[in-house]
N, C-alpha and C positions, 0 to 999 in steps of 0.2 A: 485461669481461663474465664475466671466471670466478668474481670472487668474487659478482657477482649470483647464477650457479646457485646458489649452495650455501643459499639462502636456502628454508624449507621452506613447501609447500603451492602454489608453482608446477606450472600443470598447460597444457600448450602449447595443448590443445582448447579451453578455456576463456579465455585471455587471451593464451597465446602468452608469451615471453622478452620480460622488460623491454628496452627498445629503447636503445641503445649511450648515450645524450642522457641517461638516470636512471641511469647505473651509477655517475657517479660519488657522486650524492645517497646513493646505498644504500651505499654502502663506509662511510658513516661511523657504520654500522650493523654491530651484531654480529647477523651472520648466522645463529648458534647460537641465539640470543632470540628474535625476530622471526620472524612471517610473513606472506605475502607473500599475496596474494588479488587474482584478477579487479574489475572495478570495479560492485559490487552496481547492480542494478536494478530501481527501485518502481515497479507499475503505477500505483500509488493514491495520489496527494496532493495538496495543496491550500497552493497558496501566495497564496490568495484575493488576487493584483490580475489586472485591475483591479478595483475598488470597495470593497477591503477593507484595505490597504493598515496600517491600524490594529492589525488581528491580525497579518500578515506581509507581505512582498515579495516577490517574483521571487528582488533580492538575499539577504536573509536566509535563504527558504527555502530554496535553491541551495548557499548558503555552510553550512546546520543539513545537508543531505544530502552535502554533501563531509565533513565532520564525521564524520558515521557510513561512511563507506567510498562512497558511493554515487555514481556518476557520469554516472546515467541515472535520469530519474525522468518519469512521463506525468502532469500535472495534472489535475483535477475542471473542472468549466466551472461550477459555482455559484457563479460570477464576477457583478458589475454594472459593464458588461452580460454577459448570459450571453454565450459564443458561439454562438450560431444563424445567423449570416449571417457573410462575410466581413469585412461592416462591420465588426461588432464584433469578432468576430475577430481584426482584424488588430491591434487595442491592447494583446491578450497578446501576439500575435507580436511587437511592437514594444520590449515591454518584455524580455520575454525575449532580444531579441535586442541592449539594452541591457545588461543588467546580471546575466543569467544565468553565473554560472561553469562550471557542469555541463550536459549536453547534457539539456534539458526539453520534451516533446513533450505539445503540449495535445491534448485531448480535444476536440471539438466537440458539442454539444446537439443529443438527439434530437428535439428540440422547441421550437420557441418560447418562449424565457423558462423552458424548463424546467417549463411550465404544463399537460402533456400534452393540447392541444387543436388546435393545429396544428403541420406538421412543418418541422421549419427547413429551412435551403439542406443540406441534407445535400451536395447534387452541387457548391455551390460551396464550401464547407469540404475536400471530400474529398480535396486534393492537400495539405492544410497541418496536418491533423489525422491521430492516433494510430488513432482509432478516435470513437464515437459515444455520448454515456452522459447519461443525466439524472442522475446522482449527487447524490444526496440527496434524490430521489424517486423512488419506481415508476412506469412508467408503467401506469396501470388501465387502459385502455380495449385489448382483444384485437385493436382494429381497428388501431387506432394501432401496435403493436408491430407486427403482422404487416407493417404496410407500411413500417412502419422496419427489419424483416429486408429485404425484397425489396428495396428500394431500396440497402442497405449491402451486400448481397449483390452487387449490379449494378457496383456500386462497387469490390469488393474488400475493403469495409473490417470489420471487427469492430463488434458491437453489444457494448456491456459493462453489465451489468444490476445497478443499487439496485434488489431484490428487495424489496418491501414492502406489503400491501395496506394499502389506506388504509383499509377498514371495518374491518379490524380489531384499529386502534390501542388507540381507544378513551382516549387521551387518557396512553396508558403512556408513562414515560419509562426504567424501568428492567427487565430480567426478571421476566417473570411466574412467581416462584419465589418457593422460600423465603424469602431477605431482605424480596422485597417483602412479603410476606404477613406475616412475625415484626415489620414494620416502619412499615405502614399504606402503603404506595408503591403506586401503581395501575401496573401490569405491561405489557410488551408481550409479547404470547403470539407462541413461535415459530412457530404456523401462518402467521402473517403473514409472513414470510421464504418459508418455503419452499413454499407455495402458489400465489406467484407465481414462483418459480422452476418449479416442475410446470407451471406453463402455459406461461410460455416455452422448457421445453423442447419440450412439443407443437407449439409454433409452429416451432421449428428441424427437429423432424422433418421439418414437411411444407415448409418453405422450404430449407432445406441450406443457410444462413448461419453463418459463424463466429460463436460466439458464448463469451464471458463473464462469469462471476459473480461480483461482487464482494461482499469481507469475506461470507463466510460463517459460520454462528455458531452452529446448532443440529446436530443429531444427523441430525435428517430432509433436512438439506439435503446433507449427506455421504453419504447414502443413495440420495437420488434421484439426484444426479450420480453415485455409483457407480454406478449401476443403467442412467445416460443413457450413459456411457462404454462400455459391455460390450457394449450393442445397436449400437453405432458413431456415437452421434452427436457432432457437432464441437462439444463444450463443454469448458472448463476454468474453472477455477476459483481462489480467492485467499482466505486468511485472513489474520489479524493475527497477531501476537506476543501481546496481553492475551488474545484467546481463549482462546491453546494451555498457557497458566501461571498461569490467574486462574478462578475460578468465582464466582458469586452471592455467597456468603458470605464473599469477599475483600471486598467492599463497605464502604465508608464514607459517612457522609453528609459527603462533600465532592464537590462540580462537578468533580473530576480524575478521578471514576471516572466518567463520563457520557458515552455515545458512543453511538453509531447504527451499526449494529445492538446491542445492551446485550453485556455479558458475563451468557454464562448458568450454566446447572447443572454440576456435576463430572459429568455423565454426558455432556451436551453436548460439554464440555472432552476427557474420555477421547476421543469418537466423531471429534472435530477431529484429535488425534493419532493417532490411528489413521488418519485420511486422508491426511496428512503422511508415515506410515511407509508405504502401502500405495501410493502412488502416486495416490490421488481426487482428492487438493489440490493442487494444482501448481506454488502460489509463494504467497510470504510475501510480504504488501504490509502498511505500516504504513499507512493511511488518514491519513497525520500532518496533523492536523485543529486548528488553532492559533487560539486566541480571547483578547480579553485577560483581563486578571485579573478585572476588573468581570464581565466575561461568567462567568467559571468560578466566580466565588465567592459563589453563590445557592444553593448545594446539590443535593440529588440532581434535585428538582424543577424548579427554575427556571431554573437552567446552561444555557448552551447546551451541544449535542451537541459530540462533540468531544473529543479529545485528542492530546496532540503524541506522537512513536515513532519519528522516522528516526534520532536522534543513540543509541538504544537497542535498535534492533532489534537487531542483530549480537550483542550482550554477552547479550542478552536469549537469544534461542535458542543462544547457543553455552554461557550457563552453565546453562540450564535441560532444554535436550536432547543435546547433543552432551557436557556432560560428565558428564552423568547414564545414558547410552550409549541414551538411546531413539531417536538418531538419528545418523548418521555423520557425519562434517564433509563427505566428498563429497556426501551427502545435503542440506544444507544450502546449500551450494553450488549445488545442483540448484534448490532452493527460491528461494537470494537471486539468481542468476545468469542461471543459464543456461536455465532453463525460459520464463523472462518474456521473456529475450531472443528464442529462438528462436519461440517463441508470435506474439510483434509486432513481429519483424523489425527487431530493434534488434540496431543491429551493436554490435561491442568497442572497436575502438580500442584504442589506446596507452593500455589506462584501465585503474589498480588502487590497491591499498590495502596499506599496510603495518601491522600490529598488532603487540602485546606483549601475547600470550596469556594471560601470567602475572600479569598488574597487576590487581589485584584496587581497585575503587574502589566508593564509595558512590554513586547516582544523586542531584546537588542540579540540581535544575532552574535555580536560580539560575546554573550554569555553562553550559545550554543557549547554544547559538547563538546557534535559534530564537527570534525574538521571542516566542512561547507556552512558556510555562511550565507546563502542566495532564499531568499524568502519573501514573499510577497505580503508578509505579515508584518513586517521588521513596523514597528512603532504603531501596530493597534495594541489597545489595551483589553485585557483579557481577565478572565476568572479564572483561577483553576492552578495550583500551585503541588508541585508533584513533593513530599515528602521528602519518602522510600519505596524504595521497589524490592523487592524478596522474589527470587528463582529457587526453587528447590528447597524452599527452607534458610537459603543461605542472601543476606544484604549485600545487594548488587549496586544499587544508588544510595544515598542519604544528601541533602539539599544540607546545602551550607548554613 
């Protein structure tokens, strides 16, 4: 155990002393090199089975998030079938509990099919589910939210919100900005996000539900949740990694920049980091959204939504903020760690990550895990070189 101490960025709050079972795996490590980190935890991802199985797996997605340091990750349920009842339910639980390497906590649908028109078993989901989320739609109807608060509320469980009005898409696939505009691209305007986040926070005032926002992306919505935080209401919130280091005009016309919520303005951008540093934003979730290449390679139009981020996120904000000093490594840590944990109750465990801070590499998707290959990173060069990753005591990853 002594030569484990000496390994840097061990912090006992956060993960605790490697447990006596990895000391000898790490001795064959120069402690000087190397550091040593908690086991990252994603609110937001999507390892679409069942019914999707074609973009990713359970296994692949599991084995792409051990990859990037991660040992806890809460699934999407725009699954087929959705989960809205136990039934269906229990086919993610089933496979997860096949073939999962890393500990994966599904989300259960606020709704039927995810159709916002009636309300699932919320009460019979509630002892096997994360929390409640239509992810990948808003739910419109004021009636329906309110009594998916009260209910989730009754429960105990968090409601996690895809903020998005449906009227006022208008058929955008990309930021209603610059690019679109220099470009002919029909735009998604950010009122649409954060409009219906201002309503669902009204709704949590008068209900006192935990609640969450997911992938956040404009200015206004850093604003209102700063503003819903101060008055004491129980909201937190979550962005990406493309947010916080991409703007509008990073844009290509290729399907790997094409996601839901879009990448918006540098002023958007600025107002995200500023949330990150100020405390608004409370964790970094990569939405890691995997399609195949058929699907990605229609362009900015026709692609589906979507891009893959867990094998990147780490490298991602540790060379873009942390060594550019807009943000501390404990800061980050706050962000991949420990905020999401303590937010939804997700313990530690014997669970971390070894890196080689100094290993500078190019992103080729081609080397991804993840069966999705769609990345808006594909050939920056990065910091940050993932080892091993340990779940439970037990090596989940080892880098070749």
């Amino acid at each position: 155990m002594n030569g484990v101490q000496k390994f840097k960025n061990i912090s006992a709050p956060m993960g605790g002393i490697v447990s006596d079972s990895m000391a000898q795996v790490l001795s064959s490590f120069d402690s000087d090199k190397y550091s040593l980190f908690p086991g990252f935890c994603d609110v937001h991802v999507h390892f679409r089975e069942p019914g999707f199985s074609y973009k990713e797996t359970i296994a692949s997605g599991s084995h792409a998030a051990a990859a990037g340091g991660y040992t806890h990750v809460c699934t999407m349920p725009n699954l087929n079938p959705v989960p809205d009842s136990v039934e269906h339910l229990k086919q993610q639980l089933d496979l997860i509990e096949d073939s999962a390497c890393i500990h994966v906590y599904p989300y259960g649908a606020i709704t039927v099919g995810e159709q916002g028109q009636v309300m699932a078993d919320l009460e019979g989901m509630a002892s096997h589910v994360i929390g409640f989320s239509d992810d990948g739609r808003g739910v419109q109807s004021d009636d329906m939210m309110r009594q998916a608060m009260r209910r989730a509320k009754a429960l105990g469980k968090m409601i996690v919100a895809h903020c998005e009005v449906n009227d006022l898409l208008k058929g955008g696939y990309i930021h209603d900005g610059e690019y679109a505009a220099a470009h002919g691209h029909r735009g998604i305007c950010s009122e649409s996000e954060w409009a219906q986040i201002a309503r669902d926070l009204e709704l949590v005032k008068e209900i006192g539900c935990k609640y969450h926002v997911c992938h956040i992306s404009t200015k206004e919505s850093v604003e209102i949740i700063r503003k819903a935080k101060a008055e004491g209401v129980d909201v937190t919130c979550e962005t990406g990694p493309h947010y916080l280091v991409m703007n509008d005009m990073d844009l290509q016309e290729d399907g790997r920049f094409k996601m839901n919520p879009p990448i918006r303005s540098e002023e958007d951008r600025k107002a995200l980091v500023e949330g990150i540093v100020d405390g608004t934003i409370d964790m970094i979730a990569t939405d890691h959204a995997p399609h195949s290449a058929e699907e990605k390679a229609k362009g900015l139009e026709k692609s589906s939504f979507g891009v893959v981020g867990i094998e990147t996120a780490f490298p991602v904000m540790y060379t873009c903020l942390v060594k550019t000093g807009i943000i501390t490594m404990e800061r980050l840590k706050e962000l991949l760690v420990t905020n999401a944990r303590a937010r939804f109750g997700i313990p530690m465990g014997d669970c971390w990550s070894l890196w080689d801070l100094n290993e500078e590499f190019t992103v080729d998707p081609e080397n991804f895990v993840s069966m999705g290959k769609a990345t808006p990173f594909a050939g920056w060069k990065l910091f940050g070189k993932c080892l091993l990753t340990v779940c439970d005591g037990k090596i989940v990853y080892q880098s070749k």
